[in-house]
KOLNU-345123 format. One record per residue (C-alpha): z, y, x. Coordinates in steps of 0.05 Angstrom, whole numbers, plus 5000, padded with zeros to 4 digits. Example, Ala and Ser with C-alpha at 12.3 -4.5 7.8 and 13.67 -1.06 7.14 Angstrom:
BEGIN
515649105246/514349795273/
% end
This chain:
BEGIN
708764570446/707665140514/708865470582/711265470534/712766020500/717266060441/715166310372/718366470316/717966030256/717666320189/725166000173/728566260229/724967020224/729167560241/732268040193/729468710188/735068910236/734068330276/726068490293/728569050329/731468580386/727868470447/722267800438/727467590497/733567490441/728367270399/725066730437/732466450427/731266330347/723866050369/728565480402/727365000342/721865290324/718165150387/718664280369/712364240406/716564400479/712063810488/713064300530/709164830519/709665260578/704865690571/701365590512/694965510536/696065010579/693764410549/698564320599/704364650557/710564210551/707463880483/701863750527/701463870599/694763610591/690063950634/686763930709/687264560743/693764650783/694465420762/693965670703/693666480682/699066910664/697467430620/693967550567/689367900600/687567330647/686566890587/681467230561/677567350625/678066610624/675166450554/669766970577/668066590628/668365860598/666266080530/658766400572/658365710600/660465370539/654865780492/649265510561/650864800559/656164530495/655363870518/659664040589/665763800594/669464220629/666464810595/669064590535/675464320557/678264960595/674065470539/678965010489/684465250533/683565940540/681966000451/688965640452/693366090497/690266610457/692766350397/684966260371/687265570343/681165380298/676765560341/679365150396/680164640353/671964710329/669564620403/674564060420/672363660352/665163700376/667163540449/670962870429/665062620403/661262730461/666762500507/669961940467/673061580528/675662150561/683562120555/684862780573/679863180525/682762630466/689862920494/687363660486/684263560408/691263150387/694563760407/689464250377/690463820309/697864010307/696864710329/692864730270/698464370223/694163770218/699763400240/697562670220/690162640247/694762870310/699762360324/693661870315/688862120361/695162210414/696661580407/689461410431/689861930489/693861460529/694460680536/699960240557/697260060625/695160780635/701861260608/702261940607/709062270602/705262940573/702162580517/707762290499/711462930501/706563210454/706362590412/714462610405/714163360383/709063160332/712762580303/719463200303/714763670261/714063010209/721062980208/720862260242/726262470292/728761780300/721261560332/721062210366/726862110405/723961370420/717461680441/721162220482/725461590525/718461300535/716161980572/722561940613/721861210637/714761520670/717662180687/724862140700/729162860692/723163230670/726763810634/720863940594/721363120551/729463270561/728463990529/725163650473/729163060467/734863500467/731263980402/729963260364/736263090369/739963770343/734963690285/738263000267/744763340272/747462920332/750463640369/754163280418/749562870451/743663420447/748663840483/748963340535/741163220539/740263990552/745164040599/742163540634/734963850632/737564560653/740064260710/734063870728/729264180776/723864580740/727364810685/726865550656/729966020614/726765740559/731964960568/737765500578/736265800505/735865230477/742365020494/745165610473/742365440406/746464790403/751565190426/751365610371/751365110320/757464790342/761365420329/762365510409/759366280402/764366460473/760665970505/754266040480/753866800504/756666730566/750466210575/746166740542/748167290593/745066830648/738267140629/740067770586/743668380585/750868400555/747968730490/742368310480/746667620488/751568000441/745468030394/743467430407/750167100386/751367530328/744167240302/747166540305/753366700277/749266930218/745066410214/749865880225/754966110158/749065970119/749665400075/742465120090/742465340156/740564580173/734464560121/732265200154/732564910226/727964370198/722564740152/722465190221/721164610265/715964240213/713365110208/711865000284/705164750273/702765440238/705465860291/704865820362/709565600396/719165890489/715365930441/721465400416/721964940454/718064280443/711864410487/707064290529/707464050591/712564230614/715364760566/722564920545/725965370500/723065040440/719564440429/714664210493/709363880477/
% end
């Protein structure tokens, strides 16, 4: 991940017919997509349930906001490039906006600047893997934190990361880490859950997101994810009387019908995972790994 937003990855793309949904049915396919739930909440929080990673309490809304917020970093970011929080929160606002080199350009020269400062190293991990350098991410994550000084967010992010490598066995390790710091977060549930649907283990991600929609905090975006897993156990009743929760009859109908369609396809399970790994080149509800602290997807 964020927010976190789901996206769509490029396996799990609608159908001509399909694009004519609402983005609401179709945050639903950005479920696995979304790996990074590291949260992601709102993707520009570097602070999204992949990586809940920043200072301020509130973060914008709309897209509008964002970009009176990279105006406004981005003029003190051009006046003094060696200010941290210029560069941090200007990072922030390129990322919401789904500017993702160019966020990454001002956090690579910020790092060097400030090469002690958790937080910024945090930021440019997750920048790396927005930008599908997913390697040179998990390492510098795993420098954005230290063993006396944890943070469940980083590990979030780190645990989506390791899901996009298709290292779901040390995600899911990563992810338990995050909740011995930050028990019931339903963002590191929401992504455990994700990781463990991608190693085919249904039952217990079931469980996991059941457990994460009913922690406190949790959105829509925990609810469509486990109306994913519901989908791919064949439980379509189920999983649309879940979907109706937060959409109208017809669009949970359409939701469901998507799954059904994607679930008699032979690879359907390769195409969960090049959609997960596809995460990285798309931006992130947005699925549901995220940011801090991020359903529907990935949060990183």
């Amino acid at each position: 991940m964020s927010s976190s937003h789901p996206e769509l990855s490029p396996a799990l793309a609608p159908t001509s017919r399909s694009r004519r949904l609402s983005p609401h049915v179709l945050g639903l396919a950005v479920g696995l997509a979304a790996l990074a739930l590291a949260g992601c909440q709102s993707r520009g929080g570097l602070g999204d349930i992949t990586g809940s990673i920043g200072k301020s309490a509130a973060q914008p809304l709309s897209p509008a906001d964002w970009h009176a917020e990279s105006e406004r970093w981005g003029k003190r970011y051009d006046a003094n490039q060696k200010d941290r929080d210029a560069a941090f929160y200007y990072a922030r606002a390129l990322r919401a906006l789904d500017q993702n080199a160019q966020a990454l350009a001002v956090l690579q020269s910020a790092v060097l600047t400030h090469s002690n400062d958790r937080e910024m190293l945090g930021a440019y991990g997750r920048s790396l893997a927005d930008n599908g350098r997913l390697r040179e991410a998990d390492e510098v994550l795993s420098r954005a934190h230290s063993p006396e000084r944890p943070d469940w967010r980083i590990l979030s992010a780190q645990g989506t990361v390791a899901d996009q490598l298709g290292e779901h066995a040390r995600a899911q390790q990563i992810y338990q880490a995050a909740l011995k710091i930050a028990p019931n977060e339903s963002t590191v549930l929401s992504n455990l859950g994700l990781s463990l649907a991608l190693s085919r283990q249904l039952p217990e991600a079931e469980r996991v997101l059941r457990e994460a929609a009913a922690a406190g905090g949790s959105d829509v975006r925990v609810r469509q994810n486990l109306v994913l897993v519901l989908g791919l156990q064949g439980r379509f009743t189920e999983a649309e009387t879940l979907a109706r929760q937060d959409q109208s009859p017809a669009e949970a109908a359409a939701t469901v019908a998507y799954l059904k369609r994607s679930v008699s396809q032979q690879n359907s399970w390769d195409i969960l995972k090049t959609g997960a790994k596809a995460k990285s080149n798309t931006a992130q509800p947005k699925p549901a790994q995220a940011s801090a602290p991020a359903a529907g997807g990935p949060q990183g």
